[in-house]
SETORZA-794900 format. One line per field, with one value per residue: residue in one letter; x, y, z of N, C-alpha, C in turn; residue number from 1. Coordinates in steps of 0.001 Angstrom, whole numbers, plus 500000, padded with zeros to 6 digits. Layout:
# residues N
rest A:...
nc1 X:...
nc2 Y:...
nc3 Z:...
cac1 X:...
cac2 Y:...
cac3 Z:...
cc1 X:...
cc2 Y:...
cc3 Z:...
nr NUM:...
***
This chain:
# residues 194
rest X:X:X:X:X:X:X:X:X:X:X:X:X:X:X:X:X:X:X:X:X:X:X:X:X:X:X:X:X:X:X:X:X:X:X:X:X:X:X:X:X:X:X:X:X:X:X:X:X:X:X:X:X:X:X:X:X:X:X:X:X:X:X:X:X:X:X:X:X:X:X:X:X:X:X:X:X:X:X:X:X:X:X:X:X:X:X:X:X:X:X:X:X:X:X:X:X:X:X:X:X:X:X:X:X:X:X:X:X:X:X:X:X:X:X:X:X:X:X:X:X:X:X:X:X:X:X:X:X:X:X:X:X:X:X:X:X:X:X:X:X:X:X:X:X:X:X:X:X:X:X:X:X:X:X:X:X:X:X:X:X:X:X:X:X:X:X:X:X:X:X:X:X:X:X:X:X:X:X:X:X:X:X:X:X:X:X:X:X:X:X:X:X:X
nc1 259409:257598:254296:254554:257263:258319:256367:258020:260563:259561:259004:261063:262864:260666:261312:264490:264008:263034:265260:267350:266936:268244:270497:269645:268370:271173:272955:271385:271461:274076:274589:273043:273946:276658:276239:275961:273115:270738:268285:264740:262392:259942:260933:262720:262348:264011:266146:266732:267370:270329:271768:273706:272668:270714:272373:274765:272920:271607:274088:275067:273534:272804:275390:275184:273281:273964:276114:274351:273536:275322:275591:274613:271229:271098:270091:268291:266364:266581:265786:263028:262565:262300:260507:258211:259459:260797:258742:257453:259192:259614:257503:257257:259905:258966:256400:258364:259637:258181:257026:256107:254110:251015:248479:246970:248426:250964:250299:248932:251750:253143:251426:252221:255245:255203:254244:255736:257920:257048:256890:259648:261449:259920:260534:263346:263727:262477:264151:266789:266269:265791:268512:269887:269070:271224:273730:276268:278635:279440:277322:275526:276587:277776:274912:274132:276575:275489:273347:274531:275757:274403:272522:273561:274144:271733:270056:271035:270134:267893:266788:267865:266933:264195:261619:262286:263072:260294:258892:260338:260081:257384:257442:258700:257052:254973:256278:257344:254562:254320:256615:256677:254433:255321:257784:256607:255079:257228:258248:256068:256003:258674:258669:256696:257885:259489
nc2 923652:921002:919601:917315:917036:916648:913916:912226:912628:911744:909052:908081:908035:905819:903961:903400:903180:900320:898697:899086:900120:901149:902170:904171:905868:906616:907541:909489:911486:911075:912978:915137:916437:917302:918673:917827:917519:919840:920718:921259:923702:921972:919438:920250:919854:916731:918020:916733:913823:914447:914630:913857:911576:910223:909397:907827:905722:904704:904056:902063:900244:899806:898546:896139:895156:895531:893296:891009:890735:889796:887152:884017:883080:883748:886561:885848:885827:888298:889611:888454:889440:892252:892535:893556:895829:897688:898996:900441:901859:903715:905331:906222:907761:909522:910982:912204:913387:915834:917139:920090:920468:920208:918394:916679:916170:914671:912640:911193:911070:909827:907294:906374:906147:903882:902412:902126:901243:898616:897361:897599:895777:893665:892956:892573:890858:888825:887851:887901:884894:883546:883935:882492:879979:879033:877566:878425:880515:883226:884938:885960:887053:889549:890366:891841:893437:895186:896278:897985:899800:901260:902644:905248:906515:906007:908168:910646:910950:911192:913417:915338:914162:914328:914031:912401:910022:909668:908749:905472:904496:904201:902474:900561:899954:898393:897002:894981:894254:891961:891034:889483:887648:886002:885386:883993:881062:880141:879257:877913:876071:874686:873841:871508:869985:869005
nc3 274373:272399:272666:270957:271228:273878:274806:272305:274195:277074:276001:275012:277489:278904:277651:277547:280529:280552:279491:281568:283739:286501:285211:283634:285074:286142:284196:282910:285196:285503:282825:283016:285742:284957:282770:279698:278244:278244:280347:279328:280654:281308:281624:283982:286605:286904:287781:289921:290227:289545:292192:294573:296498:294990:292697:293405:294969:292091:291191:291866:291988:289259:288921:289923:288648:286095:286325:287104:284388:282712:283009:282089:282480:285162:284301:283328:285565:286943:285438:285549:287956:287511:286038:287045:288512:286513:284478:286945:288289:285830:285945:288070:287244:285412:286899:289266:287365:285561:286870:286943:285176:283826:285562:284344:281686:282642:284023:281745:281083:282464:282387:279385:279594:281610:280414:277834:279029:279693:277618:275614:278051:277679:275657:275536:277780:275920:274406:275660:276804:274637:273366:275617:275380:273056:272443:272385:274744:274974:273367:275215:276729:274715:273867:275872:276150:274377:274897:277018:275851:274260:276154:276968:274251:273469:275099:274824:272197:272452:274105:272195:269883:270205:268487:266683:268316:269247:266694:265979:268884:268754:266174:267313:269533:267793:266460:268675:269655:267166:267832:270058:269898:267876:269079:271188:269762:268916:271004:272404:270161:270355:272939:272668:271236:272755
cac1 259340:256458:253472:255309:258346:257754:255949:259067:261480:259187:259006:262686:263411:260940:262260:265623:264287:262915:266211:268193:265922:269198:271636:269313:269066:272433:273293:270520:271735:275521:274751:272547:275257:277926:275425:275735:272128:270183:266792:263951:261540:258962:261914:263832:262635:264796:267810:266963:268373:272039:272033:274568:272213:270481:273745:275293:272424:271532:275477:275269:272135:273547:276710:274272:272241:275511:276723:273682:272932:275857:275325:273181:269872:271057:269594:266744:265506:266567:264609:261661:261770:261985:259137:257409:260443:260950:257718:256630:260537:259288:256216:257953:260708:257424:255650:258921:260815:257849:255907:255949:253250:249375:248555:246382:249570:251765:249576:248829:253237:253424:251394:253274:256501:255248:253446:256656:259099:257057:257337:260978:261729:259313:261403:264614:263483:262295:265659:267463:265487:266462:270032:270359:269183:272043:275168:278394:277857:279484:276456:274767:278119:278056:274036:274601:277649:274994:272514:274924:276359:273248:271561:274574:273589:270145:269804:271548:269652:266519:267133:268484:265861:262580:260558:262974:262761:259172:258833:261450:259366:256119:257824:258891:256343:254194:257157:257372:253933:254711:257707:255982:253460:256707:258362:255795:254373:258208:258786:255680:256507:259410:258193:255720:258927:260428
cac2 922299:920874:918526:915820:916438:916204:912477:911870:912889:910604:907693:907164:907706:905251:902829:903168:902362:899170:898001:899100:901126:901755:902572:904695:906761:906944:908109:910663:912267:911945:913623:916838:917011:918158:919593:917196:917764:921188:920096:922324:923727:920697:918318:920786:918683:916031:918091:915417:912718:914569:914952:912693:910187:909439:909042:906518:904406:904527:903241:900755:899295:899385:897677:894723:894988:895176:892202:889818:890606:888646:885423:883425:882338:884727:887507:885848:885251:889059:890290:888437:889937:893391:892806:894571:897250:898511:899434:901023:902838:904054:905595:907148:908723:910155:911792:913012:914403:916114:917662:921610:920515:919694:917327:915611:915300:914323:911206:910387:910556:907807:905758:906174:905866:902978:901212:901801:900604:897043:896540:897247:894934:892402:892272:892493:889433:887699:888116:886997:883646:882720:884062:881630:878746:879159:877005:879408:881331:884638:885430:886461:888666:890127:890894:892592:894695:895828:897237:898905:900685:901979:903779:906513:906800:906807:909660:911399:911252:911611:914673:916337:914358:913894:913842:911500:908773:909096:907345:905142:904094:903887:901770:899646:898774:897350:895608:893839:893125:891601:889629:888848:886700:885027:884108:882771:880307:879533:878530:876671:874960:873974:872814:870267:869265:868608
cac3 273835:271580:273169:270925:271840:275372:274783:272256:275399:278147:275326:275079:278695:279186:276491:278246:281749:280069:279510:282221:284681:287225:284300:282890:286042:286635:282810:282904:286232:285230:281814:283992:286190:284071:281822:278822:277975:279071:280673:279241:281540:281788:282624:285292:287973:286812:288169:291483:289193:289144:293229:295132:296807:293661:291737:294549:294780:291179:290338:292962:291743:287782:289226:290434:287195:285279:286691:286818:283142:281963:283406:280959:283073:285896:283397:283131:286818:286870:284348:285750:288888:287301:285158:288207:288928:285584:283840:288110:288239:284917:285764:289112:286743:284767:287627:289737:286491:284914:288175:286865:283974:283873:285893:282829:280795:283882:284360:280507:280557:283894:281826:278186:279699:281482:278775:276704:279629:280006:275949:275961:278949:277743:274379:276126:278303:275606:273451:276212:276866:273013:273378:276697:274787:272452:272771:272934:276165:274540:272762:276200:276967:273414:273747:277229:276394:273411:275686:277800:274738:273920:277012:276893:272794:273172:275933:274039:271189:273640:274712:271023:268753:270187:267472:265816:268850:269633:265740:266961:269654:267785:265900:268367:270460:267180:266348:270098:269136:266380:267389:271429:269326:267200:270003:271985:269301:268974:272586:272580:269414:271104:274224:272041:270303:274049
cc1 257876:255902:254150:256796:259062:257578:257104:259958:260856:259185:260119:263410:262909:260837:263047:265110:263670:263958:266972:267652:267406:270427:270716:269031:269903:273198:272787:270484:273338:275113:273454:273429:276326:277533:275905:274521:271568:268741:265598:262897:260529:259934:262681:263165:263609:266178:267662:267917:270350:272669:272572:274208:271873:271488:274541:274600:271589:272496:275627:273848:272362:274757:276281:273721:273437:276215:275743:273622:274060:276194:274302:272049:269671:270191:268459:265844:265899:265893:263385:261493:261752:260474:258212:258020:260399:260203:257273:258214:260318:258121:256578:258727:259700:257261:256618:259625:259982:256449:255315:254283:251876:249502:247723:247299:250492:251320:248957:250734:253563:252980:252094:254476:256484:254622:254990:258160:258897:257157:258664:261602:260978:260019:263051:265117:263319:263510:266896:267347:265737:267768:270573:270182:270097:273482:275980:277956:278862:278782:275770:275393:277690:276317:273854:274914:276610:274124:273049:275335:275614:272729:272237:273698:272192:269141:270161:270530:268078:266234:267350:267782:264963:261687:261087:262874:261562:258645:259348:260405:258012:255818:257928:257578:254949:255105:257204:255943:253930:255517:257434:255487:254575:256785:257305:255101:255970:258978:257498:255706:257898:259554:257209:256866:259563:260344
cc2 921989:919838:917314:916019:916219:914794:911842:911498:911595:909597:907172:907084:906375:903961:902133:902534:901028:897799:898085:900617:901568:902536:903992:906252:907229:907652:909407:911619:912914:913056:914769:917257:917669:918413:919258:917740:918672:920503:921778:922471:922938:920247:918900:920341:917648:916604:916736:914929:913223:914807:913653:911596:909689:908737:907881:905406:904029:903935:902013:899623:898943:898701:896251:894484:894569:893553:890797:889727:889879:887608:884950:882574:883278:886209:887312:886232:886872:889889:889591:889082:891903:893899:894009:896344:898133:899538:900796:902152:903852:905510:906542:907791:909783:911317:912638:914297:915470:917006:919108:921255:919927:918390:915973:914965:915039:912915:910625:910228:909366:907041:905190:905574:904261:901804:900949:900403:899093:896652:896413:895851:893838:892130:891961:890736:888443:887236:887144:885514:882897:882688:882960:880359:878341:878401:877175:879940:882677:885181:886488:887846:890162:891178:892316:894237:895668:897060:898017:899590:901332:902470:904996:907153:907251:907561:910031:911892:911482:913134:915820:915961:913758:913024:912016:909564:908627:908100:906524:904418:903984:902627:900529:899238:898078:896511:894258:893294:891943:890150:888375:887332:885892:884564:883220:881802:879920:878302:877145:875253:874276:873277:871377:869242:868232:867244
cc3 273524:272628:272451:271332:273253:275678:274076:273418:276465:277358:275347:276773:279619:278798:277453:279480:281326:279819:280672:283056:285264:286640:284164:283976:286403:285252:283172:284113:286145:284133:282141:284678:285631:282486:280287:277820:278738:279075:280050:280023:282092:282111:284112:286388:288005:287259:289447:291276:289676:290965:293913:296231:295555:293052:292178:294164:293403:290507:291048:292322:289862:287872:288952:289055:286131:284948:286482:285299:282031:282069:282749:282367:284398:285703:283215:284539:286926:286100:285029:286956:288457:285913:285935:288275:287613:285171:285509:288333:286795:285225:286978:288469:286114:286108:288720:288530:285600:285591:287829:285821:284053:284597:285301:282046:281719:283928:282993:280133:281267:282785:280497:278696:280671:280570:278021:277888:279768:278706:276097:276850:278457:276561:274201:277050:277690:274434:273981:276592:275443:273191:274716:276496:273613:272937:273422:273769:276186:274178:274058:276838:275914:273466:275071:276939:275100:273927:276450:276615:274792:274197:276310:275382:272902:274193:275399:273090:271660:273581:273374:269750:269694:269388:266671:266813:269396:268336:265786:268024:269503:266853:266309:268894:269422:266546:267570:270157:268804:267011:268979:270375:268563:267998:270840:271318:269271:269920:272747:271511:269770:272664:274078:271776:271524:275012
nr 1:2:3:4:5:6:7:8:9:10:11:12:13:14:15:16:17:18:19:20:21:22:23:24:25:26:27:28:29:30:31:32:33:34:35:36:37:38:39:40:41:42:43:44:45:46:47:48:49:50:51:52:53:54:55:56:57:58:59:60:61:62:63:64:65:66:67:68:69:70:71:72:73:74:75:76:77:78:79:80:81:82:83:84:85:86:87:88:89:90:91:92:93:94:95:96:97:98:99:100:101:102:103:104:105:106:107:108:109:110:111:112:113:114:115:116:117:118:119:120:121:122:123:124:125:126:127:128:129:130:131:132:133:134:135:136:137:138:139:140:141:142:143:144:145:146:147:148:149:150:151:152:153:154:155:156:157:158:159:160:161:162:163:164:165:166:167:168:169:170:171:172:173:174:175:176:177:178:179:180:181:182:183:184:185:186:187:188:189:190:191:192:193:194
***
């Protein structure tokens, strides 16, 4: 496997734990376990991931996550306290799943994968904070069941395009730029309004 597609591979894994750090563990251990995706020699530490404590308290902890994230405001006060967990569960998936390899690029992947995991989560958080000021209180359901769709998909596509989701995630985090600075002149133009 290529030097980018290595940083591809840690960018989307840690995308994913951005959204759903405990899912994203528990995906990426089922789909090693029954050999979904073949780990290439930098990742084969990550077999841990597919071993039956991990897998327990990784489904037990996406149950909980599962569950708060479709209660409108519940989602929020959950997301803020993983502002901390995510981006630092991030940066621990980094340095256990990627131990065989330099320890220069080992510790420039902790910090990619957490740099990428607090954008994600911070655009996930701030998505939901609009979607909870919204009326109908399906929207919050509907945004939810979106993100769970999507780990499964985009390990997948982790793992089989690299290259393809480190642009993809390049992408992304000057878009969450981008749209950070939107919303927050939004919110405070609506807190003037208030």
């Amino acid at each position: 496997m290529s030097l980018p597609e290595i940083i591809g591979t840690a960018a989307g894994i840690g995308f994913l734990a951005g959204i759903r750090l405990y899912a994203t563990v528990f995906v990426l251990g089922l789909l090693i376990r029954f050999q979904v995706i073949q780990l290439t020699d930098q990742f084969e530490p990550m077999l841990h991931l597919a071993s039956l404590p991990v897998l327990i308290t990784a489904f037990v902890l996406a149950c909980l996550e599962f569950v708060s994230d479709k209660i409108a405001w519940l989602d929020s006060i959950w997301d803020s306290v993983h502002t901390f967990i995510r981006p630092i569960g991030a940066v621990v998936l980094a340095v256990t799943s990627v131990s065989s390899i330099d320890p220069g690029l080992r510790t420039a992947l902790a910090l990619l994968m957490g740099a990428v995991a607090l954008s994600s989560h911070a655009a996930k958080s701030a998505t939901r904070v609009a979607v909870n000021h919204s009326p109908e209180p399906l929207s919050n359901i509907f945004v939810s069941a979106v993100e769970d769709l999507f780990l499964p998909l985009g390990m997948w596509v982790t793992f089989h395009y690299p290259l393809v989701v480190l642009g993809l995630v390049v992408t992304f985090v000057v878009a969450v730029v981008w749209s950070i600075r939107k919303i927050i002149g939004f919110l405070r133009m609506r807190k003037a309004r208030a």
